[in-house]
C-alpha positions as CSV (number, residue, x, y, z in Angstrom):
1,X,0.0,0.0,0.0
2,X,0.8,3.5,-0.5
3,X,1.3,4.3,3.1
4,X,4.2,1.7,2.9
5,X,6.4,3.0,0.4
6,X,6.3,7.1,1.6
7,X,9.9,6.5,2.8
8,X,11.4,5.8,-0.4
9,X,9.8,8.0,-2.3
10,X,11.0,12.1,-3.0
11,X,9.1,15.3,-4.1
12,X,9.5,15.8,-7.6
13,X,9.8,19.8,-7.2
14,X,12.5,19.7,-4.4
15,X,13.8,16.8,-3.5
16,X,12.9,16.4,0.0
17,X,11.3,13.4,1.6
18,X,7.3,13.3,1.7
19,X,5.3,12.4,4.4
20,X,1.1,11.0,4.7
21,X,-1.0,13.7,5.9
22,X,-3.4,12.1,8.3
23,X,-6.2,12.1,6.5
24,X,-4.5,9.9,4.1
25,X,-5.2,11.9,1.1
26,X,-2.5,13.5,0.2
27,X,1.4,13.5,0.6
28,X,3.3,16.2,2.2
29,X,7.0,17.4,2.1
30,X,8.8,19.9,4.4
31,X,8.5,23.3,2.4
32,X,4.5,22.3,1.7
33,X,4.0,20.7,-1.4
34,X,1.2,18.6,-1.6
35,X,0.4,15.8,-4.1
36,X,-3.1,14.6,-3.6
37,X,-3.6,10.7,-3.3
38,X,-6.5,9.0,-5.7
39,X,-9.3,6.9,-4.5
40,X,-7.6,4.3,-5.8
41,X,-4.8,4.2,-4.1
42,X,-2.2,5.8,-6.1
43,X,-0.5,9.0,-5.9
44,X,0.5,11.2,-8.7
45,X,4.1,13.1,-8.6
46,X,4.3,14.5,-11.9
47,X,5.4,18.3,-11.8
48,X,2.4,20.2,-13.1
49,X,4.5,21.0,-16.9
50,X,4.6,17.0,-17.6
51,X,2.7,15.8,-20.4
52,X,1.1,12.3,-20.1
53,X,0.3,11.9,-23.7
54,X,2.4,9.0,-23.9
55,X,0.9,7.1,-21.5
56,X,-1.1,3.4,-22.1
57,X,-4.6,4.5,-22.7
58,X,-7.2,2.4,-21.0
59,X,-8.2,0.2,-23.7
60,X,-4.0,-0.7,-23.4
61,X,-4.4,-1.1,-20.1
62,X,-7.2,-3.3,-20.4
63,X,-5.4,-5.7,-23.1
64,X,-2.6,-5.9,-21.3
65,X,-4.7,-7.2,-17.8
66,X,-6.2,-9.7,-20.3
67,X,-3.3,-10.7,-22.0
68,X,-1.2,-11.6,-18.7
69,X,-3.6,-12.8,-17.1
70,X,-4.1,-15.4,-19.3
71,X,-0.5,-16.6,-18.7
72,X,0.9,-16.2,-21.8
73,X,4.2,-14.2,-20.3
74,X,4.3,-16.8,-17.6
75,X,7.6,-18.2,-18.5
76,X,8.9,-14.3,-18.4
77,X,7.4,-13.7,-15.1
78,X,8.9,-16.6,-13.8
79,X,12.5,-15.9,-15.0
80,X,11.8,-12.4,-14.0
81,X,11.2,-13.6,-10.4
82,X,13.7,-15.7,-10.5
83,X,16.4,-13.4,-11.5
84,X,15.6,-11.3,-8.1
85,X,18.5,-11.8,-6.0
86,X,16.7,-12.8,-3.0
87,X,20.0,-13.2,-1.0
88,X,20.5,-9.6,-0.9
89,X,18.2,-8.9,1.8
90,X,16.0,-6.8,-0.9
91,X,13.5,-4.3,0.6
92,X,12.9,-1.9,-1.8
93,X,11.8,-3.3,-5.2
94,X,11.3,-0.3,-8.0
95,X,9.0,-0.8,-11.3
96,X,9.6,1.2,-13.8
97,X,7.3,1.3,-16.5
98,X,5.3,-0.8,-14.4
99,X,2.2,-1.1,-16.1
100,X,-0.6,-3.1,-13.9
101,X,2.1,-4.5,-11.5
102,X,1.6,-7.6,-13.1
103,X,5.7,-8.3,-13.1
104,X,6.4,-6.8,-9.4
105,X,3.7,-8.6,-8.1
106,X,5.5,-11.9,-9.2
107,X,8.8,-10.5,-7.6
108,X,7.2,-9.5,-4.6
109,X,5.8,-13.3,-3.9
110,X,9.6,-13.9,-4.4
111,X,10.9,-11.8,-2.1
112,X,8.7,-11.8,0.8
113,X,10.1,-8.8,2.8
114,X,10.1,-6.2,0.2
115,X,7.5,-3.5,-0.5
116,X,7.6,-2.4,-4.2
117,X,7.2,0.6,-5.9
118,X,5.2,0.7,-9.4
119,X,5.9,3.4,-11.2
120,X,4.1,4.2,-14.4
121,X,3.2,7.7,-16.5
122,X,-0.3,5.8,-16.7
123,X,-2.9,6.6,-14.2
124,X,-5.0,4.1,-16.0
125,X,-2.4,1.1,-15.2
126,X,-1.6,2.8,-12.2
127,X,-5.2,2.1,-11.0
128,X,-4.5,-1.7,-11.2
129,X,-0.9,-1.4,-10.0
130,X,-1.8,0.0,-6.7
131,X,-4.1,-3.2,-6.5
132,X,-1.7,-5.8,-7.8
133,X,-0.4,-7.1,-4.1
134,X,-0.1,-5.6,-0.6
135,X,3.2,-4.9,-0.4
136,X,3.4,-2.6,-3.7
137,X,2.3,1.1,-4.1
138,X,1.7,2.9,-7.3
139,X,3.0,6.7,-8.3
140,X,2.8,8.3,-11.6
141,X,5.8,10.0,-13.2
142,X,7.4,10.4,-16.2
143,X,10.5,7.9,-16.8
144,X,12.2,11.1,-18.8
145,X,12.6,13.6,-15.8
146,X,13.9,13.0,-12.3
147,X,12.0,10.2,-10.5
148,X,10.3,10.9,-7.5
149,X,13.1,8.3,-5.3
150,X,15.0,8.8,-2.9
151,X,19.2,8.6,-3.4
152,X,19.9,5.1,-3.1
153,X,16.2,4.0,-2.3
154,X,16.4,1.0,-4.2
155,X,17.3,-2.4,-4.0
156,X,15.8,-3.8,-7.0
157,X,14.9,-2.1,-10.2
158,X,12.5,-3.8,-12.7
159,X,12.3,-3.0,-16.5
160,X,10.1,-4.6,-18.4
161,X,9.1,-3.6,-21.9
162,X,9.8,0.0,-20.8
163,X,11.7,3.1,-21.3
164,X,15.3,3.3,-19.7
165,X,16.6,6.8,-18.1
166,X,20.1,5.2,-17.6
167,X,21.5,8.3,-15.0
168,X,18.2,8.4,-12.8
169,X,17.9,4.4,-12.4
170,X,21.6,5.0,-11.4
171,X,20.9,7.8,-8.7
172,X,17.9,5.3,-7.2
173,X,20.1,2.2,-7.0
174,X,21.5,2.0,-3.9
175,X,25.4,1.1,-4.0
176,X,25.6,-3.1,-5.1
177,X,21.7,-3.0,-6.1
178,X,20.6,-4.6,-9.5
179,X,18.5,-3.5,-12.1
180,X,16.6,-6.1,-14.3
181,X,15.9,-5.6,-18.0
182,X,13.6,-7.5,-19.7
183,X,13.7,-6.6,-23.6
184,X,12.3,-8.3,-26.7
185,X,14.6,-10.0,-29.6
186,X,13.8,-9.6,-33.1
187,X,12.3,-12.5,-33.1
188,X,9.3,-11.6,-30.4
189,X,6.0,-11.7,-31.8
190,X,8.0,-12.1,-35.6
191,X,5.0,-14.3,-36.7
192,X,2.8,-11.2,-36.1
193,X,4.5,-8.5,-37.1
194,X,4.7,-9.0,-41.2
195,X,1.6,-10.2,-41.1
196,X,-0.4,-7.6,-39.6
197,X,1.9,-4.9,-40.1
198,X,3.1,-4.5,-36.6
199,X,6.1,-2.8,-35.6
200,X,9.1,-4.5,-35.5
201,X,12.2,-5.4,-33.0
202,X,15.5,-3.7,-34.6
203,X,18.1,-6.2,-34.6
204,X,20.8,-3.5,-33.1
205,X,17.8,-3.0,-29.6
206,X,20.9,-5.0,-27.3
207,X,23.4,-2.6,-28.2
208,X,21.4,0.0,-27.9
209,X,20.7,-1.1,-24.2
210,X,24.2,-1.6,-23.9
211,X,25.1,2.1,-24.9
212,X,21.8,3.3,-23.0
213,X,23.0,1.7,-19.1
214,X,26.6,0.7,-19.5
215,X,28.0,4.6,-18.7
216,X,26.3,4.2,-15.6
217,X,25.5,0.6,-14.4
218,X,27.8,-2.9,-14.4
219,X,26.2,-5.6,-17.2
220,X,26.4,-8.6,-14.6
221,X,25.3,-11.2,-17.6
222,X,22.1,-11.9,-19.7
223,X,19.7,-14.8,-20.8
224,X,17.6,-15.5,-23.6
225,X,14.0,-17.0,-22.8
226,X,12.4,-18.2,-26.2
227,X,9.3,-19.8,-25.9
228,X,6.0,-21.2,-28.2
229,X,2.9,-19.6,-27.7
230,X,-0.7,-20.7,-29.5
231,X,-3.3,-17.9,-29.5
232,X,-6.7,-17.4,-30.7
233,X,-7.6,-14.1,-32.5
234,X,-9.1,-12.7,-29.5
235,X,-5.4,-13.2,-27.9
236,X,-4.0,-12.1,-30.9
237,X,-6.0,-8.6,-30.6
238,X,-5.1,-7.7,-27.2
239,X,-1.1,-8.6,-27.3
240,X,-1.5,-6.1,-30.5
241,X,-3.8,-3.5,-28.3
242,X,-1.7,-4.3,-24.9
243,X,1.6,-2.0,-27.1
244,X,3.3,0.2,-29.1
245,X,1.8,-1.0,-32.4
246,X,-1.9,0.0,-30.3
247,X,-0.7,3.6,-31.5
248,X,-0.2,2.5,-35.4
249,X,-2.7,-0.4,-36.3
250,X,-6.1,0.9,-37.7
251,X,-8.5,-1.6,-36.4
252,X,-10.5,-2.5,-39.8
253,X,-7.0,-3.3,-41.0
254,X,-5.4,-5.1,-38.3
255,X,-9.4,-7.0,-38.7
256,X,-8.9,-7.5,-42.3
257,X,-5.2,-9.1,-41.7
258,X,-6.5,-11.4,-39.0
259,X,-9.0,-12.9,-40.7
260,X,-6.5,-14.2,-43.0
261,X,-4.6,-16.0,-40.3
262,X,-5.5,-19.9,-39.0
263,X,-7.0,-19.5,-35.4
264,X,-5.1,-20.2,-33.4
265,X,-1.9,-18.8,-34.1
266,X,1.3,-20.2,-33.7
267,X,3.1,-17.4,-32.2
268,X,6.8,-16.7,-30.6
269,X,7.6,-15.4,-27.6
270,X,11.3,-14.4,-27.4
271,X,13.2,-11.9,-24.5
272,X,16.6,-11.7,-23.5
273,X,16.9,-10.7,-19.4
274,X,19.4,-8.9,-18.7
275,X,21.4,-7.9,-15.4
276,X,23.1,-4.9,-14.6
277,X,24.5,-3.8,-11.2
278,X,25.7,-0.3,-8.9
């Protein structure tokens, strides 16, 4: 819950630690800012010139629940949670670009004495985040600018499918912590993506990751997790409306495409996990 993770967190306009004001409603730092907390249960610390055009949409939101609830990341989630170095004494487990939660929660039930922080520039993921176990909190900022953290408050950063601010995830990381990066291969989804016009993996994304974090954080060693995946068309709409190719696809189009495919769809799943360390 919210009330759980108000030590880690920082105001975005100064820096200082925030507090709970005792109503509940709203968080507090020293010189009197005040950042008002939803009814459901997350709290918003964008400065007031953010945009959050960017942001998953609700009908993105809404695919994405379905598709991972159905399971069909479960062999990501699990490497994900796997991956969390539980010998480390982790307490402080960061999201960023956390979507629903889905991912921390899965971390979280691996690491049993942690709270986590989802952070997301979403309030409409941000409404399931704050829901997606009892030991998480949910706080909306942009990955771009200054995250609302603490120096050093984390033990654990998450990112999964989501943008990388290499000097900030730095800052947040306390000294030996780990960041984990979850990132598709070019051939994620490759059955998909000609054949509905999707967009594509660039086959240059790992040194790009590489030239994004390596200034700032140790690579500590990567996997590859390839897997099969058989999905009906309904599936096959949401993992195309759960991301970036939501954005591009027009609907009678992406309709058209589909009915030209066999149902289901043999479909591949491919990430490479990747470790880095402060």
């Amino acid at each position: 819950m919210l009330q759980d993770i108000v030590e880690y967190l920082a105001c975005p306009h100064c820096g200082l630690g925030l507090t709970t004001a005792q109503d509940g409603r709203a968080l507090r730092c020293a010189t009197r800012h005040s950042f008002d907390v939803a009814r459901q249960g997350y709290a918003s610390l964008l400065p007031g010139d953010a945009h959050t055009g960017t942001g998953d949409t609700a009908a993105m939101v809404a695919a994405r629940e379905a598709f991972l609830g159905a399971g069909h990341y479960a062999p990501i989630v699990a490497a994900l949670a796997a991956a969390a170095p539980a010998g480390a004494g982790a307490d402080c487990v960061v999201d960023l670009g956390a979507g629903t939660g889905h991912y921390l929660a899965a971390v979280l039930d691996a690491l049993p004495k942690a709270h986590g922080i989802a952070l997301d520039i979403s309030k409409f993921a941000l409404r399931r985040a704050a829901r997606a176990h009892p030991r998480a909190g949910a706080v909306v900022c942009d990955a771009w600018r200054p995250l609302p953290l603490r120096d050093g408050a984390a033990d654990l950063v998450l990112n999964v499918f989501a943008p990388r601010n290499g000097p900030e995830i730095r800052r947040v990381l306390r000294p030996g912590g780990t960041l984990l990066v979850v990132s598709p291969t070019p051939r994620h989804l490759a059955e998909l993506v000609g054949d509905l016009g999707l967009l594509g993996v660039d086959d240059r994304k790992e040194q790009r990751l590489a030239a994004t974090l390596g200034p700032y954080l140790e690579s500590a060693g990567s996997s590859e997790h390839s897997f099969p995946m058989l999905l009906d068309h309904a599936a096959v709409r949401t993992v195309v409306g759960m991301g970036p190719s939501a954005w591009h696809t027009d609907p009678d189009a992406l309709a058209e495409r589909m009915a030209a495919l066999p149902d289901p769809v043999p479909v591949t799943a491919s990430v490479t996990l990747t470790a880095f360390t402060r």
